[in-house]
Backbone as a printed PyTorch tensor [residue, N CA C, xyz], in Angstrom:
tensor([[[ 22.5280,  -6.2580,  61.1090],
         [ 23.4810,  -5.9670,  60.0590],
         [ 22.7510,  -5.5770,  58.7690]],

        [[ 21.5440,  -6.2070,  58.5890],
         [ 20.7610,  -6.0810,  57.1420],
         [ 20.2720,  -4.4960,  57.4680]],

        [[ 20.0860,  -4.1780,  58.6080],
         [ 19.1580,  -2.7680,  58.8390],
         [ 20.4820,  -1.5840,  58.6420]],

        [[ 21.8920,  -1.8960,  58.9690],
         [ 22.7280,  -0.9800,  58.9020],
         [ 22.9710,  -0.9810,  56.8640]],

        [[ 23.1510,  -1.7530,  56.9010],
         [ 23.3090,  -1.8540,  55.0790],
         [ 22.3640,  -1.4120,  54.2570]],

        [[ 21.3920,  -1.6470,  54.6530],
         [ 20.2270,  -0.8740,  54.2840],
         [ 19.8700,   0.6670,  54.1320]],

        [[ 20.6130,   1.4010,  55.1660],
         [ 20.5620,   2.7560,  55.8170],
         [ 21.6950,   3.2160,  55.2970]],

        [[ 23.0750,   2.6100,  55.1980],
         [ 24.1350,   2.9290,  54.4760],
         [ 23.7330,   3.1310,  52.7140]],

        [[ 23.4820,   2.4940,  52.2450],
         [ 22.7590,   2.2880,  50.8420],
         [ 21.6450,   3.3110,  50.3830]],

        [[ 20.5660,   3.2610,  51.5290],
         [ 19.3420,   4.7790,  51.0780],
         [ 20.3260,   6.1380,  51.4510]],

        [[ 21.5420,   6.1330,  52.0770],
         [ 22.2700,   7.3390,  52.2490],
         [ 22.8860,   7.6820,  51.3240]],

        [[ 23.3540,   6.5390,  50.7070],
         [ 24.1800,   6.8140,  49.6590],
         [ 23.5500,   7.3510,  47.9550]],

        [[ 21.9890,   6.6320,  48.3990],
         [ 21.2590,   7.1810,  47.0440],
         [ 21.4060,   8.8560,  47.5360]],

        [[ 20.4750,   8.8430,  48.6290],
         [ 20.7460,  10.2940,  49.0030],
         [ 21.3900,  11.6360,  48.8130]],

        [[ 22.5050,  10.8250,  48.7610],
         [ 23.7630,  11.7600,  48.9210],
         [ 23.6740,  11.4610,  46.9860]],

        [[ 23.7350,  10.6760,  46.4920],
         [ 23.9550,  10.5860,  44.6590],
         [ 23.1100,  11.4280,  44.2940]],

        [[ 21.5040,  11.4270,  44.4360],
         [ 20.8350,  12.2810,  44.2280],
         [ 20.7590,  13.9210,  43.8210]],

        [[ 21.5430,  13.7060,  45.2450],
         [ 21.6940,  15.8050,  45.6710],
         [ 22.9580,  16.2640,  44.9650]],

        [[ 23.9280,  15.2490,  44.2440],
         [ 24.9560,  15.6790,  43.7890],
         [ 24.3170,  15.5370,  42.2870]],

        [[ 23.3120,  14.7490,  41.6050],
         [ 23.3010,  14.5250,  40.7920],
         [ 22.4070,  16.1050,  40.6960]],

        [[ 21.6710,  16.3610,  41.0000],
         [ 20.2910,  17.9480,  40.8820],
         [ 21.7320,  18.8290,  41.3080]],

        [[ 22.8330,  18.7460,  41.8670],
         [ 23.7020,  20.0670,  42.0820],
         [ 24.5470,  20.1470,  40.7690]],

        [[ 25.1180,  19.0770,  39.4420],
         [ 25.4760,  19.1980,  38.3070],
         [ 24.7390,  19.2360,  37.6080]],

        [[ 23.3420,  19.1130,  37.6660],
         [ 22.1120,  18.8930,  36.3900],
         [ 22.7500,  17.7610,  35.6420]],

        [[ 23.2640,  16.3710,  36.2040],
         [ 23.0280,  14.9200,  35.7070],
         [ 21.6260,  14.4140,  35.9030]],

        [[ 21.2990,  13.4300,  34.8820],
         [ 19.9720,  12.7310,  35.2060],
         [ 20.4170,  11.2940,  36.1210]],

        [[ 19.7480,  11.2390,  36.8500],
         [ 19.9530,  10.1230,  38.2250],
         [ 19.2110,   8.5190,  37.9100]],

        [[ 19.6090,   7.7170,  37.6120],
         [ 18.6700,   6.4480,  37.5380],
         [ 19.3890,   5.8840,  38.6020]],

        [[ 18.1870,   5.5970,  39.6080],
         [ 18.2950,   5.2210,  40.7740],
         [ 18.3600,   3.9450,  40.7900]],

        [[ 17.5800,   3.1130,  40.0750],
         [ 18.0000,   1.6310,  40.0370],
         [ 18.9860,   1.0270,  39.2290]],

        [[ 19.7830,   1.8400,  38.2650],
         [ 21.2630,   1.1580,  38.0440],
         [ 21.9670,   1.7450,  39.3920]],

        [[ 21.9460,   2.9630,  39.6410],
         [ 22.8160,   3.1610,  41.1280],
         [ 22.4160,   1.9320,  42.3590]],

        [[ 21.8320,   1.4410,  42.6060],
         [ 21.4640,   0.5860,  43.5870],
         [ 21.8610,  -0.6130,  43.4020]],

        [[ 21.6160,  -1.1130,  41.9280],
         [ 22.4250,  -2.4530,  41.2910],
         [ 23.5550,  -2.3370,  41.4560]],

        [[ 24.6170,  -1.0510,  41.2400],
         [ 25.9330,  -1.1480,  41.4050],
         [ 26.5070,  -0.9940,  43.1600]],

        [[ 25.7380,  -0.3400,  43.7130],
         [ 25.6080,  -0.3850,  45.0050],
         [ 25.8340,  -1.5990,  45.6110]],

        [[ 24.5540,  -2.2780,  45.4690],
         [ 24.6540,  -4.1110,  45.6630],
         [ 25.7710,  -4.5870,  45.1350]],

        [[ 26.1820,  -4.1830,  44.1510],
         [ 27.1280,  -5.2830,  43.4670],
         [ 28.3630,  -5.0710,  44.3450]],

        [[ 28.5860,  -4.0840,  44.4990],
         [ 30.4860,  -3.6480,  45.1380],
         [ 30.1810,  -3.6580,  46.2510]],

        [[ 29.4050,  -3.1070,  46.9690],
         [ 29.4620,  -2.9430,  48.4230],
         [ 30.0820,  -4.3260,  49.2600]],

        [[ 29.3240,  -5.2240,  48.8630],
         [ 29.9590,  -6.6080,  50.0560],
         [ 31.6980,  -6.5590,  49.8770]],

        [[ 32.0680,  -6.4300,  48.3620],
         [ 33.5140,  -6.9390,  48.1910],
         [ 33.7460,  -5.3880,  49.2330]],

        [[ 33.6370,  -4.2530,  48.9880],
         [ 34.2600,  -2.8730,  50.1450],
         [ 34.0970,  -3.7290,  51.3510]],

        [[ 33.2410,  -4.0610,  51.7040],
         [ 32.8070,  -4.2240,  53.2710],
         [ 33.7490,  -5.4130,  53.7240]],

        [[ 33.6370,  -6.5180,  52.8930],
         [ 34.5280,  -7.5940,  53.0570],
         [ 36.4340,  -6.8850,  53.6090]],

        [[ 36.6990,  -6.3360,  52.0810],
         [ 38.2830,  -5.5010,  52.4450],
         [ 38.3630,  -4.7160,  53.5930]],

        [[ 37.1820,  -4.0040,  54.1340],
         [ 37.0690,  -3.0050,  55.3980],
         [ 37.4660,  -4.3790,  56.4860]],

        [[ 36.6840,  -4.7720,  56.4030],
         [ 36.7260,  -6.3150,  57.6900],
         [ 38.4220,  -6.7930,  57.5900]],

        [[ 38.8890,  -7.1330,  56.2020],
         [ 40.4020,  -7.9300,  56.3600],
         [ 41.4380,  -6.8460,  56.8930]],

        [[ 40.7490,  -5.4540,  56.8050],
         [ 41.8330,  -4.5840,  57.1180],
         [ 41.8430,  -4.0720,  58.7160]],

        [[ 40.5450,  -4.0100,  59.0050],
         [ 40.1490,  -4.0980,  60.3860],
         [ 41.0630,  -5.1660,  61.2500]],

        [[ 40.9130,  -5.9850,  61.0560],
         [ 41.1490,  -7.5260,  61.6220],
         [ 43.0180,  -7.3280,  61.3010]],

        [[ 43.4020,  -6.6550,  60.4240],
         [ 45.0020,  -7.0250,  60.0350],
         [ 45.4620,  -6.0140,  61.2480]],

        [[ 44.6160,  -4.8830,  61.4190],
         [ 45.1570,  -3.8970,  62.4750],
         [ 45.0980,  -4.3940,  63.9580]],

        [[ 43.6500,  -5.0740,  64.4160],
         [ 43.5390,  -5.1120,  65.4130],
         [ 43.8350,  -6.5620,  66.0530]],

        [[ 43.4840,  -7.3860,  64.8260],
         [ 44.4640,  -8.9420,  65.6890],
         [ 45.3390,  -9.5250,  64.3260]],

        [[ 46.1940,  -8.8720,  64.4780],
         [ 47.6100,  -9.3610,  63.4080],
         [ 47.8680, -10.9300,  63.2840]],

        [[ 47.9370, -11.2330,  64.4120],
         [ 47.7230, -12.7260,  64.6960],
         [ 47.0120, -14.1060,  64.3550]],

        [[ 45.2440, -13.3450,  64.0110],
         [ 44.3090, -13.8340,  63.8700],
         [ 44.5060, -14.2320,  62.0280]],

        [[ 44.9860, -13.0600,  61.8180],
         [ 44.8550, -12.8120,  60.2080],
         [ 46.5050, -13.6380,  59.6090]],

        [[ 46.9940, -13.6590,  60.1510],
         [ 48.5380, -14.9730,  60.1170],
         [ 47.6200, -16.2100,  59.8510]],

        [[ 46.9770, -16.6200,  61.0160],
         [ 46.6250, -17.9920,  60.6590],
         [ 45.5230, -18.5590,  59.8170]],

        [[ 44.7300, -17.4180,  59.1850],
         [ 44.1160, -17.7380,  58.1320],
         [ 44.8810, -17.5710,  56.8020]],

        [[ 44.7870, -18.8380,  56.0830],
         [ 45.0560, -19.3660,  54.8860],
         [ 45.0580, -18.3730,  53.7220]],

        [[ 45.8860, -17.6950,  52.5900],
         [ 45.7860, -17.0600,  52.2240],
         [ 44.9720, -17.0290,  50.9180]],

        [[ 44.9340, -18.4130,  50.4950],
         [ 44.0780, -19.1170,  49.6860],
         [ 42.4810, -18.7280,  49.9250]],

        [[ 41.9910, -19.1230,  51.2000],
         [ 40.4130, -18.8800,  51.7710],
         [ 40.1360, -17.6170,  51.8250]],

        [[ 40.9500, -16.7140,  51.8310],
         [ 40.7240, -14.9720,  51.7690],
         [ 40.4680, -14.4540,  50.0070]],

        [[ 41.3200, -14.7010,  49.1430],
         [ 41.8360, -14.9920,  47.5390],
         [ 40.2110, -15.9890,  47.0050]],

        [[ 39.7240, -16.9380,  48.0120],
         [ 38.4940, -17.6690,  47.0970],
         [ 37.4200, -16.5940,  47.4340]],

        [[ 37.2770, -16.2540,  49.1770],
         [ 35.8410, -15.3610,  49.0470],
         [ 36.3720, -14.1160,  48.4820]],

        [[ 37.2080, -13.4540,  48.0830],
         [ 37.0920, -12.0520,  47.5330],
         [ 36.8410, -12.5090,  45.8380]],

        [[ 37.2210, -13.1270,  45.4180],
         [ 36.6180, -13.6750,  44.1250],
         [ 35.8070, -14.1340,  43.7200]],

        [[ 34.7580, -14.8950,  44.8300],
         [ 33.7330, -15.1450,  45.1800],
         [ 32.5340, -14.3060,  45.0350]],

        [[ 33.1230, -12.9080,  46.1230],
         [ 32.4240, -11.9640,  45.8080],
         [ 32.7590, -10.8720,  44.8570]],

        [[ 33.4240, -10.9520,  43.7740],
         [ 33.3150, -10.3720,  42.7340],
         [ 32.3640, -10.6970,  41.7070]],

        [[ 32.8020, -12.5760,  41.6810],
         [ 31.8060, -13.1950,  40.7200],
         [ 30.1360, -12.4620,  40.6790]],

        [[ 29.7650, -12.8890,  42.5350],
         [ 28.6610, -12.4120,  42.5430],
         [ 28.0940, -11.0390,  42.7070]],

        [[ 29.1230, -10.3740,  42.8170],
         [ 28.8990,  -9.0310,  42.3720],
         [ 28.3830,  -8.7400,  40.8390]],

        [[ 29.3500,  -8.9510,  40.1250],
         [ 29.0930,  -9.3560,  38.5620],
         [ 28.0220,  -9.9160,  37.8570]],

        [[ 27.0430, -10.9370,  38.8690],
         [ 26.2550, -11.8730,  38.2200],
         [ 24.9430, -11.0950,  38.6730]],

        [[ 25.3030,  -9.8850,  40.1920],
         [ 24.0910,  -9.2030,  40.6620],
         [ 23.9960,  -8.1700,  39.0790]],

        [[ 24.9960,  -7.3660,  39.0580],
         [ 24.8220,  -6.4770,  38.4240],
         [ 24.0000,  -6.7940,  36.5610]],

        [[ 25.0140,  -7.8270,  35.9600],
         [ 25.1350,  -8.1230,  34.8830],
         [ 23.5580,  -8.7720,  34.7820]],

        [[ 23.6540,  -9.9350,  36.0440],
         [ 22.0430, -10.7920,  35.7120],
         [ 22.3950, -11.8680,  34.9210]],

        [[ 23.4590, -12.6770,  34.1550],
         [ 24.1560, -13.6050,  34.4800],
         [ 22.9770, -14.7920,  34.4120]],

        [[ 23.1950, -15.1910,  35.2380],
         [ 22.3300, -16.3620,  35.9530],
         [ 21.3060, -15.7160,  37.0660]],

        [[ 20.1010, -16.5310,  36.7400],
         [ 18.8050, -16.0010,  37.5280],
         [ 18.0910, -17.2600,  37.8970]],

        [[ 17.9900, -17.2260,  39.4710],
         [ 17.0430, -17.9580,  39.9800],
         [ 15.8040, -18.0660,  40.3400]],

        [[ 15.0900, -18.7740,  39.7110],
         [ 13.8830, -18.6140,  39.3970],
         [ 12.5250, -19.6120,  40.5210]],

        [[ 11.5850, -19.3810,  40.7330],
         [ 10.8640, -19.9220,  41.8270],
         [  9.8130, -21.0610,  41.0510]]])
């Protein structure tokens, strides 16, 4: 999963890149990557609840609507705290 996210992410610089040299924008690749990191899990997360609402309707009934509402806020927070820098853990 880390190797597909990974490959999704250098595609996406990719693709920012070639659009950025086709308008003559200047490209900073490491705020694009910070924001990358930051949103991507919450997309990927909503891709998954929507996946799951199509293919087992059932499954997604009996989870709590509360536990869906904490991790998507969850991962906003830490979206926010990737991007912003927030709080930093230190070694």
């Amino acid at each position: 999963m880390k190797k597909l996210y990974d490959k999704f992410i250098e595609l996406n610089i990719k693709s920012a890149r070639e659009k950025a040299a086709r308008k003559g924008w200047d490209f900073n690749e490491e705020k694009f990557i910070k924001k990358q990191e930051a949103a991507l899990p919450i997309l990927f997360f909503y891709g998954i609840m929507i996946l799951l609402g199509f293919t087992l309707p059932g499954l997604v009934e009996l989870i709590p609507s509360w536990i869906v509402i904490v991790i998507f806020f969850g991962l906003i927070l830490r979206g926010l705290n990737h991007y912003f820098g927030w709080i930093r853990i230190e070694n």
